[in-house]
TIVO-2410 file (N, C-alpha, C; in nm, 3 decimals):
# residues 76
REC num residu      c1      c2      c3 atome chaine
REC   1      X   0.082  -0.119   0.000     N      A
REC   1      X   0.000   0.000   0.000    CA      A
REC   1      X   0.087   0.126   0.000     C      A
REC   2      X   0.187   0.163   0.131     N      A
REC   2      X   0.255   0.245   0.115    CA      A
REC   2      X   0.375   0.280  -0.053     C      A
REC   3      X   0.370   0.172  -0.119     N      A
REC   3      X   0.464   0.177  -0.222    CA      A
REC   3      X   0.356   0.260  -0.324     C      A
REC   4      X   0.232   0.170  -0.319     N      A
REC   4      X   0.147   0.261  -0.423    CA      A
REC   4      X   0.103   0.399  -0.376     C      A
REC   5      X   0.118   0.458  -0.279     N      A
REC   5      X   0.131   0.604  -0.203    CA      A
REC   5      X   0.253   0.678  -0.276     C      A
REC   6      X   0.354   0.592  -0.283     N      A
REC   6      X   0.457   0.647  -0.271    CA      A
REC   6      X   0.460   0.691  -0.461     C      A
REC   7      X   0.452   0.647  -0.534     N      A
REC   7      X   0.426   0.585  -0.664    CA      A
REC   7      X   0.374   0.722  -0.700     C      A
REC   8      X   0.244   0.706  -0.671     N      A
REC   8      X   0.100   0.828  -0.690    CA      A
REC   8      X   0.210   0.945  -0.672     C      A
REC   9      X   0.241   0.971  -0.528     N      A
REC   9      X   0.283   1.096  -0.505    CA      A
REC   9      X   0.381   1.160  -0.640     C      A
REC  10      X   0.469   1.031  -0.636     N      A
REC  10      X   0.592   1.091  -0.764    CA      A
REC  10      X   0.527   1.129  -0.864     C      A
REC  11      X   0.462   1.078  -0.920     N      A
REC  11      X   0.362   1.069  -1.045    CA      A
REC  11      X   0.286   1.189  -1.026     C      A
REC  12      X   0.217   1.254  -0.918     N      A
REC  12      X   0.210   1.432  -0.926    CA      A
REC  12      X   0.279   1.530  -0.943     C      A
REC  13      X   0.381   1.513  -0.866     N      A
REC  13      X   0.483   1.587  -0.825    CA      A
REC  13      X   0.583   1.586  -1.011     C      A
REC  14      X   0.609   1.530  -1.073     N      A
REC  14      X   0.621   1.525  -1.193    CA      A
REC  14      X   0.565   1.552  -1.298     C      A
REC  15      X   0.396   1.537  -1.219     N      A
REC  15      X   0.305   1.646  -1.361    CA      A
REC  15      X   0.331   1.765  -1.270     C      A
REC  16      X   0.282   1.815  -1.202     N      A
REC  16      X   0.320   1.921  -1.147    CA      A
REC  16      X   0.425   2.013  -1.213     C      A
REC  17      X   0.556   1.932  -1.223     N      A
REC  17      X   0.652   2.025  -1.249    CA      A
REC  17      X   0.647   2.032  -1.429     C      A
REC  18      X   0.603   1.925  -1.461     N      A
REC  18      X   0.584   1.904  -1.628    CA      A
REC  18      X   0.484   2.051  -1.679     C      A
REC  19      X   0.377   2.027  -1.597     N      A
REC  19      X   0.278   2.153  -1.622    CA      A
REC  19      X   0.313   2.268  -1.587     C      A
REC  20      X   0.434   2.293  -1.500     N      A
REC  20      X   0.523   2.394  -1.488    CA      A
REC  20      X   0.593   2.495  -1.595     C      A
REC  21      X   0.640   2.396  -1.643     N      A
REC  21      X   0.739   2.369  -1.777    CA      A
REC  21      X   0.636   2.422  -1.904     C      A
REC  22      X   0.576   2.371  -1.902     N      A
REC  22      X   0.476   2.373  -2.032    CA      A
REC  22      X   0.465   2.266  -2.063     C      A
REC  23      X   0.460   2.138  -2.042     N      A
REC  23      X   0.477   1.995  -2.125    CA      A
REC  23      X   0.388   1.897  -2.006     C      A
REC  24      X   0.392   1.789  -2.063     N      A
REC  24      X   0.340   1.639  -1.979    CA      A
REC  24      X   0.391   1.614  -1.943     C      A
REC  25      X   0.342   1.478  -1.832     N      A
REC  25      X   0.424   1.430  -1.786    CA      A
REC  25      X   0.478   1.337  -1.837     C      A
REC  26      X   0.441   1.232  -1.921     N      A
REC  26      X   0.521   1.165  -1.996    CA      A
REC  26      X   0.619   1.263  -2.093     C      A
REC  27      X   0.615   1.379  -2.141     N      A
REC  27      X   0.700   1.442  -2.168    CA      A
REC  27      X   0.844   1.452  -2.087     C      A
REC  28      X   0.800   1.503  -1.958     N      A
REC  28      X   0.906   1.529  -1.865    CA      A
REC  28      X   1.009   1.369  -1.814     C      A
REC  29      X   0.905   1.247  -1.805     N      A
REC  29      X   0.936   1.145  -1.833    CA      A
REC  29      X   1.064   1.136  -1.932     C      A
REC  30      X   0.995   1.186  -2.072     N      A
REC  30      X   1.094   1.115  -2.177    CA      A
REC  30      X   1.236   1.161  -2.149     C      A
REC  31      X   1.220   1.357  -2.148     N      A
REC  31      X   1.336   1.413  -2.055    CA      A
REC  31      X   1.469   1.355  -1.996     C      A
REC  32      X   1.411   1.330  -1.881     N      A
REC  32      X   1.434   1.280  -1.809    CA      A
REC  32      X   1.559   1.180  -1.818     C      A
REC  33      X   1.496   1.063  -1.893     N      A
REC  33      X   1.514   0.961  -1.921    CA      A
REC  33      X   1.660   0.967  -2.015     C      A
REC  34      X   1.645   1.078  -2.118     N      A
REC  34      X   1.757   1.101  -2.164    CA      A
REC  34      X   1.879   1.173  -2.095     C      A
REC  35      X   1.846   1.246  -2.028     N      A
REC  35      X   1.916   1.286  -1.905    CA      A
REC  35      X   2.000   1.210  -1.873     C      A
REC  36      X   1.936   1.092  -1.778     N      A
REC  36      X   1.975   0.974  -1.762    CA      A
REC  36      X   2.119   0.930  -1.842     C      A
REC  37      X   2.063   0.871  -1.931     N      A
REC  37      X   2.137   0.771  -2.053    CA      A
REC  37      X   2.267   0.859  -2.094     C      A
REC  38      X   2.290   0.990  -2.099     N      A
REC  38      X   2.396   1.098  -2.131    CA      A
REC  38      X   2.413   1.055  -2.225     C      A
REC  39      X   2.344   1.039  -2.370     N      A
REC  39      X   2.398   1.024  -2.490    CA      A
REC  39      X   2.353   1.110  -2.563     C      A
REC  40      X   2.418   1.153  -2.648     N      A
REC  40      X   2.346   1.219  -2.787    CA      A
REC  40      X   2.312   1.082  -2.919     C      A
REC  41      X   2.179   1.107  -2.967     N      A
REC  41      X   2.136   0.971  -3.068    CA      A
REC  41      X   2.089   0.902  -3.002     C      A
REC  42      X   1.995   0.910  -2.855     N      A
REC  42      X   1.996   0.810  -2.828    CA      A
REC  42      X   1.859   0.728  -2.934     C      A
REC  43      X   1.854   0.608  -2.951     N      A
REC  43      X   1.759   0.544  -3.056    CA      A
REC  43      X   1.626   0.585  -2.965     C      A
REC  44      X   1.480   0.568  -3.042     N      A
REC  44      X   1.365   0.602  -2.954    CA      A
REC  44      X   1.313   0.462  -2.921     C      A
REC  45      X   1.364   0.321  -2.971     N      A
REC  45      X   1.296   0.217  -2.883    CA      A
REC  45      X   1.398   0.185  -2.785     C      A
REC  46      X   1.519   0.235  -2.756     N      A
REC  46      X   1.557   0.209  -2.635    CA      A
REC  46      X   1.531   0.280  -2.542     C      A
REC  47      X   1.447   0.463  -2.548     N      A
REC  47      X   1.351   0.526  -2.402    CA      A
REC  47      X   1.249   0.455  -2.429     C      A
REC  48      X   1.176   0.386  -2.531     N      A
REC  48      X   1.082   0.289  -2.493    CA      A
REC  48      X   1.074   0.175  -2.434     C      A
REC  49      X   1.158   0.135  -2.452     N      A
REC  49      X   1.224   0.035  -2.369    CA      A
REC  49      X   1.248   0.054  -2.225     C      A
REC  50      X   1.305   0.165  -2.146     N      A
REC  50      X   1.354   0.210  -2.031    CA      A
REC  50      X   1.204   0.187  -1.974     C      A
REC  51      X   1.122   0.304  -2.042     N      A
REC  51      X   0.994   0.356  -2.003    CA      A
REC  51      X   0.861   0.276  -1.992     C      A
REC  52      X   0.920   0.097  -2.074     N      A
REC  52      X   0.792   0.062  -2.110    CA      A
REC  52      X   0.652   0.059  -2.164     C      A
REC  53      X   0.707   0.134  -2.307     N      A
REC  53      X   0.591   0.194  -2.351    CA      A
REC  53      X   0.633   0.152  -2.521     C      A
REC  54      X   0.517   0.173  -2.601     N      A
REC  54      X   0.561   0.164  -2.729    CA      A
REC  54      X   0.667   0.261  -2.787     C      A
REC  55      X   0.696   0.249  -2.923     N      A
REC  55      X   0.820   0.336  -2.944    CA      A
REC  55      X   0.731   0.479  -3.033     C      A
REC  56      X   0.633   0.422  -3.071     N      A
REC  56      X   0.531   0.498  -3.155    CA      A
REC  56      X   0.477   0.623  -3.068     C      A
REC  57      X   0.477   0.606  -2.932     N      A
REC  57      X   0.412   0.717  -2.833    CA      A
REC  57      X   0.547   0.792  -2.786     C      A
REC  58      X   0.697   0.754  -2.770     N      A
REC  58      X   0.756   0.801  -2.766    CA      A
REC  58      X   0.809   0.924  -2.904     C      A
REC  59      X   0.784   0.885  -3.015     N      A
REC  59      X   0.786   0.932  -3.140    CA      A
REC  59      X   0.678   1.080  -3.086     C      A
REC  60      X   0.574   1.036  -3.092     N      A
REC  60      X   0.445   1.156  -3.142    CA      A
REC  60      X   0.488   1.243  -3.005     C      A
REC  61      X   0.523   1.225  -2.882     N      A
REC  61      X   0.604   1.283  -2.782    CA      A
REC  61      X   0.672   1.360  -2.811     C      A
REC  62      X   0.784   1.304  -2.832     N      A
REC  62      X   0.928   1.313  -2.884    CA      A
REC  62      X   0.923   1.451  -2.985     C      A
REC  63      X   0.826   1.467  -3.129     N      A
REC  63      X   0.766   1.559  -3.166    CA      A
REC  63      X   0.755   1.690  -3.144     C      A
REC  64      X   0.648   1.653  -3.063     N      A
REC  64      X   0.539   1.790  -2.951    CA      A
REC  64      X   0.673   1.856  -2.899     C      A
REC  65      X   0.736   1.767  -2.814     N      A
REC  65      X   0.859   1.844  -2.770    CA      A
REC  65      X   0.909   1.899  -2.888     C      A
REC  66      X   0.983   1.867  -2.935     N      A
REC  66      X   1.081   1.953  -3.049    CA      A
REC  66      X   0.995   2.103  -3.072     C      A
REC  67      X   0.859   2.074  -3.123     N      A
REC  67      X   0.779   2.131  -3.190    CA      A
REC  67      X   0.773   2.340  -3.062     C      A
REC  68      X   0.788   2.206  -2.924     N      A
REC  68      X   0.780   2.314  -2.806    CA      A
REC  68      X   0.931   2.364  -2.738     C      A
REC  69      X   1.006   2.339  -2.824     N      A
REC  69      X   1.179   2.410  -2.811    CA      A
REC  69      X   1.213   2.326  -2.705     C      A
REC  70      X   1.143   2.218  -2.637     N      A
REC  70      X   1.192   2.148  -2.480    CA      A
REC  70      X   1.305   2.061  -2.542     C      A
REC  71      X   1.321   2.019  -2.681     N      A
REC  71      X   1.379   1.912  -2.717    CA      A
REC  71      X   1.444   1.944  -2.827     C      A
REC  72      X   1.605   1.907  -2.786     N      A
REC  72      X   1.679   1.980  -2.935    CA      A
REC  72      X   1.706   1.845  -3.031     C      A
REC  73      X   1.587   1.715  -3.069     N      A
REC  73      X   1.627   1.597  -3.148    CA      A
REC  73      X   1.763   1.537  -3.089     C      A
REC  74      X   1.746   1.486  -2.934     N      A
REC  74      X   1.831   1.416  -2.873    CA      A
REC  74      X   1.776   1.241  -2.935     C      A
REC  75      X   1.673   1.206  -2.982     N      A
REC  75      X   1.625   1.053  -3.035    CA      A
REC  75      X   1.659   1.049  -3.185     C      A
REC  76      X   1.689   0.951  -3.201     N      A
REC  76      X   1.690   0.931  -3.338    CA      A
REC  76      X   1.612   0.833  -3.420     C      A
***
């Protein structure tokens, strides 16, 4: 129980700051994630992969960002 408390909370606290930003939270997610990895190129089914998600939602994401200056085409 406390883990799924704990879970929820992050999961606000990350839209929160996403909606801060201007973006989602799976946006801030993808972010993130590249952050992480410190690569430039990184491929987009390996943050799908990290993230567990298709590579297709990371794509139309991946996008929006660029589209919103958050993302300078760190996926390839």
């Amino acid at each position: 129980m406390g883990d799924q408390i704990n879970r929820r909370m992050s999961c606000d606290l990350r839209s929160y700051h996403a909606n801060a930003l201007g973006m989602t939270g799976p946006q801030m997610m993808i972010l993130m994630t590249l952050t992480e990895l410190e690569e430039d190129g990184v491929p987009v089914n390996a943050v799908a992969k990290l993230m567990r998600v298709e590579s297709g939602f990371i794509t139309k994401q991946s996008k929006e960002l660029e589209v919103s200056s958050s993302c300078a085409g760190n996926l390839t």
